[in-house]
DSSP file (Angstrom, degrees, kcal/mol; ACC not computed):
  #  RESIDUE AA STRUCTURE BP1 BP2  ACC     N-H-->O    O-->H-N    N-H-->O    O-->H-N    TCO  KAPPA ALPHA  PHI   PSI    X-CA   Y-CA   Z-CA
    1    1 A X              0   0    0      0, 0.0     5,-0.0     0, 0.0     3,-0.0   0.000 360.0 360.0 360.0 126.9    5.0    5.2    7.2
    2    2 A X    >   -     0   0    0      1,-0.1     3,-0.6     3,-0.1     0, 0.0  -0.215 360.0-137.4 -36.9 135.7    8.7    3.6    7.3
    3    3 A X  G >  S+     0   0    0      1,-0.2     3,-1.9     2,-0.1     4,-0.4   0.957  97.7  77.9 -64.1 -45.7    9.2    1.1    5.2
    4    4 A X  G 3  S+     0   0    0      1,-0.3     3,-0.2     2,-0.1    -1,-0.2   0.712  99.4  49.3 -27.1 -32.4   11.2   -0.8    8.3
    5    5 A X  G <  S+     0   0    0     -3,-0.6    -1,-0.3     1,-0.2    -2,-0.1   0.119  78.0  92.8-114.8  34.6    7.7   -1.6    9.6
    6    6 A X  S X  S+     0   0    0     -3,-1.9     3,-0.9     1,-0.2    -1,-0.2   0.403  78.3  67.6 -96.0   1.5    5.8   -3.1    6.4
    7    7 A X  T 3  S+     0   0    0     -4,-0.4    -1,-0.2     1,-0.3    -2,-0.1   0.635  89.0  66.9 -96.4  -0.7    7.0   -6.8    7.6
    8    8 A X  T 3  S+     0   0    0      4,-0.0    -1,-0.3     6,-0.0     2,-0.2   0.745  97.5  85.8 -91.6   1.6    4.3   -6.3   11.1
    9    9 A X    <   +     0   0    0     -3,-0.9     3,-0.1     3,-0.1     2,-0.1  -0.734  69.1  16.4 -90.7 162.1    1.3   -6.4    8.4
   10   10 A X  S >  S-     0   0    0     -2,-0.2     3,-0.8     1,-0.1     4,-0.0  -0.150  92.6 -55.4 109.3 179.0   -0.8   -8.6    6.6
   11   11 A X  G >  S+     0   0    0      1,-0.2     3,-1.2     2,-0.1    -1,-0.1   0.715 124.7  62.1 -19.1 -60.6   -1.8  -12.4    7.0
   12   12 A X  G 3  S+     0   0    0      1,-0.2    -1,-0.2    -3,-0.1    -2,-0.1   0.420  96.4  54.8 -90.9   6.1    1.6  -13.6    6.9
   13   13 A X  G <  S+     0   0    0     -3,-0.8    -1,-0.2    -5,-0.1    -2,-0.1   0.584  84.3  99.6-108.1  12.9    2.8  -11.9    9.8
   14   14 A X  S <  S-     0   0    0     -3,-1.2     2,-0.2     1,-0.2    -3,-0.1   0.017  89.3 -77.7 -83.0 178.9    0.5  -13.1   12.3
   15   15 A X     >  -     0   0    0      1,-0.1     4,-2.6     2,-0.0     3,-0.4  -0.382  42.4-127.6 -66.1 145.4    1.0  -15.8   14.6
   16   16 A X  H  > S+     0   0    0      1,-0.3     4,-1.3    -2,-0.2     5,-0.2   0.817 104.1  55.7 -79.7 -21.1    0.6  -18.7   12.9
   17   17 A X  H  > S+     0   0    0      2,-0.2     4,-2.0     3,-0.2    -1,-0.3   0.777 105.5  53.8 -69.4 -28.6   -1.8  -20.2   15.2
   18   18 A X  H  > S+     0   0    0     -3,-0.4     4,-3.0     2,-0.2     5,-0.4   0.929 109.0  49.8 -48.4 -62.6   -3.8  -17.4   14.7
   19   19 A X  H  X S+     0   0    0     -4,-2.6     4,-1.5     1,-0.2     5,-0.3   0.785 107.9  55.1 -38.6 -37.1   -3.5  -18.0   10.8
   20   20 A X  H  X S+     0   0    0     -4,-1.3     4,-3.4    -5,-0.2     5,-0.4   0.964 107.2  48.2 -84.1 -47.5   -4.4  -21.5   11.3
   21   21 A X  H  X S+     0   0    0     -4,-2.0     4,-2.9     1,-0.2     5,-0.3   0.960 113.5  45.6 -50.9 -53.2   -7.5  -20.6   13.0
   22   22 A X  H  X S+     0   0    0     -4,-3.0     4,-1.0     2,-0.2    -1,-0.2   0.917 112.3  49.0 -48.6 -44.5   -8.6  -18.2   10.6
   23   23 A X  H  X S+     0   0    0     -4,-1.5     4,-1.4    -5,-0.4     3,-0.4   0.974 113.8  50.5 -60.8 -51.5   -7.8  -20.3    7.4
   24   24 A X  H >X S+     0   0    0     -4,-3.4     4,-2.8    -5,-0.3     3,-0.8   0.965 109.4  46.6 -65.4 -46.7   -9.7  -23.1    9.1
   25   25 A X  H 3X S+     0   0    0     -4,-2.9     4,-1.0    -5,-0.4    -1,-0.2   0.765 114.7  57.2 -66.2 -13.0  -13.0  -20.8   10.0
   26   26 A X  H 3X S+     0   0    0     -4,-1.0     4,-1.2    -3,-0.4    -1,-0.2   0.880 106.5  38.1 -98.0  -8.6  -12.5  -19.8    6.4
   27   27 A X  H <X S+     0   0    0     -4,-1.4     4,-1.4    -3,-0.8    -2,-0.2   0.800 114.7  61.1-101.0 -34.6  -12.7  -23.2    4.5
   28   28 A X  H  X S+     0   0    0     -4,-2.8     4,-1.6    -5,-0.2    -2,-0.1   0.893 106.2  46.6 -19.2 -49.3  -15.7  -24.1    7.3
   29   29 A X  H >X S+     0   0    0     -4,-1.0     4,-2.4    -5,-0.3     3,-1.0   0.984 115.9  42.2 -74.8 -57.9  -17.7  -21.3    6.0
   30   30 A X  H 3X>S+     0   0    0     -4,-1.2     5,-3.2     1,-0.3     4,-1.2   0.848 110.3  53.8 -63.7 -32.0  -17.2  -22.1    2.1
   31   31 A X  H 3<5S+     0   0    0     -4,-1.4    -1,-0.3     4,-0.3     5,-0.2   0.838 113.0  48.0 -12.1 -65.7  -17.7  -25.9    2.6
   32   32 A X  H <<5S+     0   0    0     -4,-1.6    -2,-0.2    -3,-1.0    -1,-0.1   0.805 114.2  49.0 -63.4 -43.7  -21.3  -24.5    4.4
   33   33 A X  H  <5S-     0   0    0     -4,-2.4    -1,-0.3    -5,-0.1    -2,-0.2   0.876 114.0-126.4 -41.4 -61.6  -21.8  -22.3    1.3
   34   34 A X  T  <5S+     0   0    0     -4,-1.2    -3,-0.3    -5,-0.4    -2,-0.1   0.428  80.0 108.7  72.8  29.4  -21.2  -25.1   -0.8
   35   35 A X      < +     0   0    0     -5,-3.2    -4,-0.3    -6,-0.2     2,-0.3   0.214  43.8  95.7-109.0  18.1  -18.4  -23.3   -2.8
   36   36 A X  S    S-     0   0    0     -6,-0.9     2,-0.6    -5,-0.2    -9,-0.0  -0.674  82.5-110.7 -94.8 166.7  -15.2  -24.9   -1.7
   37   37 A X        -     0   0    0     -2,-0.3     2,-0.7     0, 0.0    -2,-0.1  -0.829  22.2-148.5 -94.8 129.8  -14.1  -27.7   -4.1
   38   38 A X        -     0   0    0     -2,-0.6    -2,-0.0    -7,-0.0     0, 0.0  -0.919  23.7-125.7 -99.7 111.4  -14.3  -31.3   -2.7
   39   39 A X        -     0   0    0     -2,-0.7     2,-0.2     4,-0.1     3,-0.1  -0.326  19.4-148.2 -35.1 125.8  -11.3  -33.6   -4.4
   40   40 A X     >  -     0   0    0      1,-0.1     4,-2.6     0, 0.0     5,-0.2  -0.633  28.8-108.1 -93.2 170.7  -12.8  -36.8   -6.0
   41   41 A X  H  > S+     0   0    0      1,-0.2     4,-0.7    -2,-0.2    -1,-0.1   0.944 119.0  51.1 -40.3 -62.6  -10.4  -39.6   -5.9
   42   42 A X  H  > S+     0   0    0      2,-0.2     4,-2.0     1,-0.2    -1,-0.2   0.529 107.4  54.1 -49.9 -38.8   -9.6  -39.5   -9.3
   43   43 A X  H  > S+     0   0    0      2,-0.2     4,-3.0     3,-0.2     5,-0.2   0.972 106.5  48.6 -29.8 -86.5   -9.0  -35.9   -9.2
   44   44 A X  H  X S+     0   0    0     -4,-2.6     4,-1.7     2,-0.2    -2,-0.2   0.751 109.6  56.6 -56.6 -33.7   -6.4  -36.1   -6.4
   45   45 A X  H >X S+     0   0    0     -4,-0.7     4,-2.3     1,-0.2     3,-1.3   0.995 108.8  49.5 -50.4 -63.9   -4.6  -39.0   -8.5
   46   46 A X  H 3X S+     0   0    0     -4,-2.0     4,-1.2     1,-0.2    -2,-0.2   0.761 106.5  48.6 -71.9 -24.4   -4.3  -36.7  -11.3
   47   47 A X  H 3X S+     0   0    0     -4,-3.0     4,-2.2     2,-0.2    -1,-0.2   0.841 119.9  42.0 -71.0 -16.4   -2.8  -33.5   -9.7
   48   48 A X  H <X S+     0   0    0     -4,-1.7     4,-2.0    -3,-1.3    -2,-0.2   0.748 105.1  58.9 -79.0 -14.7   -0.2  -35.6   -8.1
   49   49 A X  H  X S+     0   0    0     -4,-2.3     4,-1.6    -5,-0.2    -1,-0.2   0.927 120.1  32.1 -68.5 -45.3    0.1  -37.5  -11.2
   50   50 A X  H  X S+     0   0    0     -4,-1.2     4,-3.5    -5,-0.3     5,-0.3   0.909 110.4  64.5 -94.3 -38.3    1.1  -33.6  -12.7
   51   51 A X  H >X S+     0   0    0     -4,-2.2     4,-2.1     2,-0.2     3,-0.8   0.994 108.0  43.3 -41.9 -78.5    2.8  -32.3   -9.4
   52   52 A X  H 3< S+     0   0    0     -4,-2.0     4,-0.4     1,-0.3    -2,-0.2   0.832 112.0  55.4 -50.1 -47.2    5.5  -35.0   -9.9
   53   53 A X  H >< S+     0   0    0     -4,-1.6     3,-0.6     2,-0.2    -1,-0.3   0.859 110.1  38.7 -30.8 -57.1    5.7  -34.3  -13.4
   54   54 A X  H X< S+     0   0    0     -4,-3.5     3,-2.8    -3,-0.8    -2,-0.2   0.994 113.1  59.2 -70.2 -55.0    6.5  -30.5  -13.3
   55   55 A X  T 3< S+     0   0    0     -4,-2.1    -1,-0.2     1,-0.3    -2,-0.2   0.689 110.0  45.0 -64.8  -1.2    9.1  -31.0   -9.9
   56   56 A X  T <  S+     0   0    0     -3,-0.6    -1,-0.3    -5,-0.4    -2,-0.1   0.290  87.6 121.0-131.7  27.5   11.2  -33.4  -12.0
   57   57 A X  S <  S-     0   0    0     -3,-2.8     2,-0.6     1,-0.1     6,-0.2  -0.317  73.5 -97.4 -64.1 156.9   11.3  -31.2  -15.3
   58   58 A X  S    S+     0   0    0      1,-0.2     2,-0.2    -2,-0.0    -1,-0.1  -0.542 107.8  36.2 -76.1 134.9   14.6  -30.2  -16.5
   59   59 A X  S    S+     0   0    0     -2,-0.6    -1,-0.2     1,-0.3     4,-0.0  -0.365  87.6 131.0 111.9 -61.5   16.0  -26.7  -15.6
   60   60 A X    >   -     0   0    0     -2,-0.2     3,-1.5     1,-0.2    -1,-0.3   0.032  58.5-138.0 -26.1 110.4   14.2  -26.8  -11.9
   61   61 A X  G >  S+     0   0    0      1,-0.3     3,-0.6     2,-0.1    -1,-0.2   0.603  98.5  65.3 -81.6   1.0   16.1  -26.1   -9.2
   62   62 A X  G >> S+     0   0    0      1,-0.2     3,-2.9     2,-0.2     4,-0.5   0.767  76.3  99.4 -33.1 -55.9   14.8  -28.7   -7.1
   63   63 A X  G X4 S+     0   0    0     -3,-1.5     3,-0.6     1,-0.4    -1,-0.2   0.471  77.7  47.2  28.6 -85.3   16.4  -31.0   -9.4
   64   64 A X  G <4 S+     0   0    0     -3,-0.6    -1,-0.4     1,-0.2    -2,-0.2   0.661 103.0  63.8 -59.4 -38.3   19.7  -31.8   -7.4
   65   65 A X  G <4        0   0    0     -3,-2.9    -2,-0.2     1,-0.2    -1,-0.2   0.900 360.0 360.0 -67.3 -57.0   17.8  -32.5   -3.9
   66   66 A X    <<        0   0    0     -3,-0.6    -1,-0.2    -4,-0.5    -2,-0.2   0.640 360.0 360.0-101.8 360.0   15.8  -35.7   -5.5
């Protein structure tokens, strides 16, 4: 196989509506399961509480944008 034609494969080359549907059927199923993770409030405070933290370290190149 050509290398030229590795970017038509996978997940990420699909239509993205396509993607969405699939991604969605696939957090449906684990949800049903019971193995997806449900966010508590407190939870979701504290990864944004760390998210902000890491994007406004020094050395990031984000840095200059905010």
């Amino acid at each position: 196989m050509s290398s030229d034609k590795t970017h038509l494969r996978g997940f990420a080359s699909m239509d993205p509506v396509k993607q969405k549907l699939i991604a969605s059927k696939g957090g449906k199923a684990a949800h049903e399961k019971g193995h997806a993770h449900e966010w508590t409030t407190e939870e979701a405070i504290e990864a944004g509480r760390k998210g902000g933290i890491n994007s406004h370290k020094p050395g990031r190149r984000n840095n200059a944008i905010h």
